[in-house]
C-alpha positions in Angstrom: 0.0 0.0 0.0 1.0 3.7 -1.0 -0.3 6.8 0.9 0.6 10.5 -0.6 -0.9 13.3 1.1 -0.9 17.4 0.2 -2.4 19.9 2.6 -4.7 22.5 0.2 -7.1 25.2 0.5 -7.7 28.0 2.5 -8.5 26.3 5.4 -5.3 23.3 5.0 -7.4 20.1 4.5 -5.8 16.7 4.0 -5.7 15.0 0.8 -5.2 11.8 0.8 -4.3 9.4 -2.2 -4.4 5.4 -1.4 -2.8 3.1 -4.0 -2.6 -0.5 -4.0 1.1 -1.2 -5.5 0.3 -4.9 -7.4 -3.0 -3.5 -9.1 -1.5 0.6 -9.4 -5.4 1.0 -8.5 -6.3 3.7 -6.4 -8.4 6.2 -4.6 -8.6 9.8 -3.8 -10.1 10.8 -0.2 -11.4 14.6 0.3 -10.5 16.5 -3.1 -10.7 19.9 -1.5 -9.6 22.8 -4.4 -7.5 23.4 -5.4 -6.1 19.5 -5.5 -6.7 18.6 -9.4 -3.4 19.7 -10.5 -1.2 18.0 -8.1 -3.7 14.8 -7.9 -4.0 14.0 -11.0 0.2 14.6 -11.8 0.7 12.0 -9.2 -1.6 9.7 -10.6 0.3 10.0 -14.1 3.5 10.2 -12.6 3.2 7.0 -11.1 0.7 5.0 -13.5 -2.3 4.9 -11.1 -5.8 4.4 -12.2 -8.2 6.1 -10.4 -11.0 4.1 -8.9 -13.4 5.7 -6.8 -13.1 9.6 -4.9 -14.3 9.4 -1.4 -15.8 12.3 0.7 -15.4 11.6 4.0 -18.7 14.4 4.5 -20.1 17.0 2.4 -18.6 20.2 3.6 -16.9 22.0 0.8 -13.8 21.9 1.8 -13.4 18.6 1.5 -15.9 18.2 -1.7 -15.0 21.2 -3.8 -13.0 19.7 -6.6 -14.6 16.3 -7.0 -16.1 17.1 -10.2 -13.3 18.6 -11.5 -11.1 15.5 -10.8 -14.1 12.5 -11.9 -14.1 14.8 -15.4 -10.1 14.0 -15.2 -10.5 10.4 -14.7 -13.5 10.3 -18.2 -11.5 12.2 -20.3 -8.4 10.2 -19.8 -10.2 6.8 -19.6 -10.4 4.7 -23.3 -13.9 3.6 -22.4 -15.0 7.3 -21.2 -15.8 5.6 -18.2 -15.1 8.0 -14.7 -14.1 7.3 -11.3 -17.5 6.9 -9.2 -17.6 9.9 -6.3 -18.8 7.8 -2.9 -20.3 9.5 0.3 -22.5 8.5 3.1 -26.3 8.9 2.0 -27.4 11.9 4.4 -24.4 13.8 3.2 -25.3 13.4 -0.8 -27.8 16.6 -0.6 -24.6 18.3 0.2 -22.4 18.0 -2.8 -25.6 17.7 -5.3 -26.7 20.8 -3.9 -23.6 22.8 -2.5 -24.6 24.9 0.0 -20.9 26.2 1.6 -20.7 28.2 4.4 -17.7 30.9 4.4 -16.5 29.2 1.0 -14.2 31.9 -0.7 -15.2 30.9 -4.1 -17.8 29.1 -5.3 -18.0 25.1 -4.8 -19.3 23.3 -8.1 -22.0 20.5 -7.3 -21.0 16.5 -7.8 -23.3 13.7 -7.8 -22.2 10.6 -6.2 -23.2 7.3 -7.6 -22.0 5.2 -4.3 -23.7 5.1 -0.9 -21.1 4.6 2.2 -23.1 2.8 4.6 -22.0 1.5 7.9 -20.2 -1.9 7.7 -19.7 -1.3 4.3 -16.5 -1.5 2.9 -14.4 0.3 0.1 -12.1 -2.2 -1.8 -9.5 -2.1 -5.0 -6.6 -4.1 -5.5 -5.5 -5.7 -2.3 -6.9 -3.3 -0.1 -10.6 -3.2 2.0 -11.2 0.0 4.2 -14.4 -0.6 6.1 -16.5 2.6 6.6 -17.5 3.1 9.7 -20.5 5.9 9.8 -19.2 8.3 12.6 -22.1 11.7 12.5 -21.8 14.2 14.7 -19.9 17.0 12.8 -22.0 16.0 9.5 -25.0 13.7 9.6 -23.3 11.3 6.9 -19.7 11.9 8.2 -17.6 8.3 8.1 -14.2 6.5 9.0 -12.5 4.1 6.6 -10.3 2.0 8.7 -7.7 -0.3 6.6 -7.2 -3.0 9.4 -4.5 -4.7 7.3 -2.2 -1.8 7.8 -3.8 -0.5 11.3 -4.4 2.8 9.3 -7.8 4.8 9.6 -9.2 7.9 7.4 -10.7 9.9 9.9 -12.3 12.7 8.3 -13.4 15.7 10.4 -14.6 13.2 13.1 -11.3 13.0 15.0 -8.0 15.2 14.8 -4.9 14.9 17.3 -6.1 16.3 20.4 -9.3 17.4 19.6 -12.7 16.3 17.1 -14.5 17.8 14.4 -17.2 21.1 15.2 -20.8 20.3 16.0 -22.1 24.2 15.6 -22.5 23.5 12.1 -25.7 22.7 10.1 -26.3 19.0 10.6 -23.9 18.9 13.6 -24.6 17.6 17.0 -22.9 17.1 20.4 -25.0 14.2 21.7 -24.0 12.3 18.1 -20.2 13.3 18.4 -20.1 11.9 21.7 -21.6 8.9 20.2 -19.1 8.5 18.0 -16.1 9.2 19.9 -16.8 6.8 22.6 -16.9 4.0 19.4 -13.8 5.0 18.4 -12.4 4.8 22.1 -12.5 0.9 21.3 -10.2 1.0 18.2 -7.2 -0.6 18.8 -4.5 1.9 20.5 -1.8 1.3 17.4 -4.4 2.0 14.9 -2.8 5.5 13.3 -5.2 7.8 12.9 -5.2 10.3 9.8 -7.4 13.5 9.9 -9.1 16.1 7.5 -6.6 18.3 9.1 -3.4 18.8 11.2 -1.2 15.8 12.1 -1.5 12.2 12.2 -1.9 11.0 15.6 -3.1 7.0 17.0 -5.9 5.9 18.8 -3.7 5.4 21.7 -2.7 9.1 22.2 -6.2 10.3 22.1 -7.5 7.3 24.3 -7.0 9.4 27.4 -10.1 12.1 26.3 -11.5 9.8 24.4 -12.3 7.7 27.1 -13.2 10.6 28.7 -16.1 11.6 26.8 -17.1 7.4 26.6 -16.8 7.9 30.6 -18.8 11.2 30.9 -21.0 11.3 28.0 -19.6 15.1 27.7 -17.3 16.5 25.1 -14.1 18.3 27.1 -14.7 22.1 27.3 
């Protein structure tokens, strides 16, 4: 497995790009703009095919250049066949409908054409991330955890130190708490990459983490 990474935007959102090295099949996770130029000259540069791009939720910074990249993958495929755009169910209203709050420039819309559903799981090549459905800062905000390589995609759910906002349409406290206290019982090597900031591990966020399990509070 091969993970490339680039922090973009205006607000520094992780980009994530997941290859399996026997197939050269891979995925992109949160195509925030501007990521199309330096996405898709890694995907050439190393002979990738692009297989799926994978919102983690629907805010626009982590949706805004899906379109731009799934018209990439058409134009360059022989069949003119595109790389689907996957996203939980109650977040699809939010890239077919873009509705971003304190964008700084306008966020074209993208229609996914796969659901990712709790238990679910997203696979090409060798690899098999699970999708864990994890709401609280978005209704239809997931995890993908690869258990193979103890690595999970965490979205805006969990960063080092801290978790996703709840203030937000479609946010909620009593659901983050919810979903924290799940992901207190991830294993404590399982390394933990987030929509932004550093990568951190289960095990040094289990001390809050159990916290809010414990409390059924978020830390203030």
């Amino acid at each position: 497995m091969e993970l490339l990474s680039s922090v973009v935007g205006p607000v520094g959102t992780n980009v994530y790009v997941l290859a399996d090295s026997g197939s050269r099949e891979a995925i992109a996770i949160d195509t925030a703009i501007p990521c199309l130029v330096w996405l898709t000259g890694l995907l050439e540069q190393r002979g990738w095919i692009l297989k799926m791009i994978v919102s983690t939720h629907g805010h626009w910074d982590h949706v805004g250049d899906n379109a731009a990249v799934q018209a990439w993958s058409r134009e360059r495929a022989a069949d003119r066949s595109e790389a689907p755009i996957a996203v939980h169910a109650l977040d699809h209203h939010m890239l077919v409908d873009p509705q971003p709050l304190y964008a700084p420039f306008d966020i074209p819309p993208s229609i996914p054409a796969v659901e990712l559903a709790e238990g679910g799981h997203v696979k090409f090549g060798e690899i098999d991330l699970e999708v864990l459905h994890t709401p609280g800062h978005t209704k239809g905000s997931v995890c993908l955890v690869e258990k193979g390589s103890g690595l999970m995609l965490a979205g805006d759910t969990l960063f080092a130190g801290s978790w996703g906002r709840t203030d937000l349409p479609g946010g909620s406290d009593e659901q983050m708490i919810e979903s924290l206290g799940r992901l207190a019982g991830l294993p404590d090597g399982l390394r933990v990459l987030p929509g932004h900031g550093p990568a951190t591990t289960i095990a040094r966020e289990r001390h809050w983490l159990e916290q809010v399990k414990a409390t059924g509070r978020l830390p203030r």
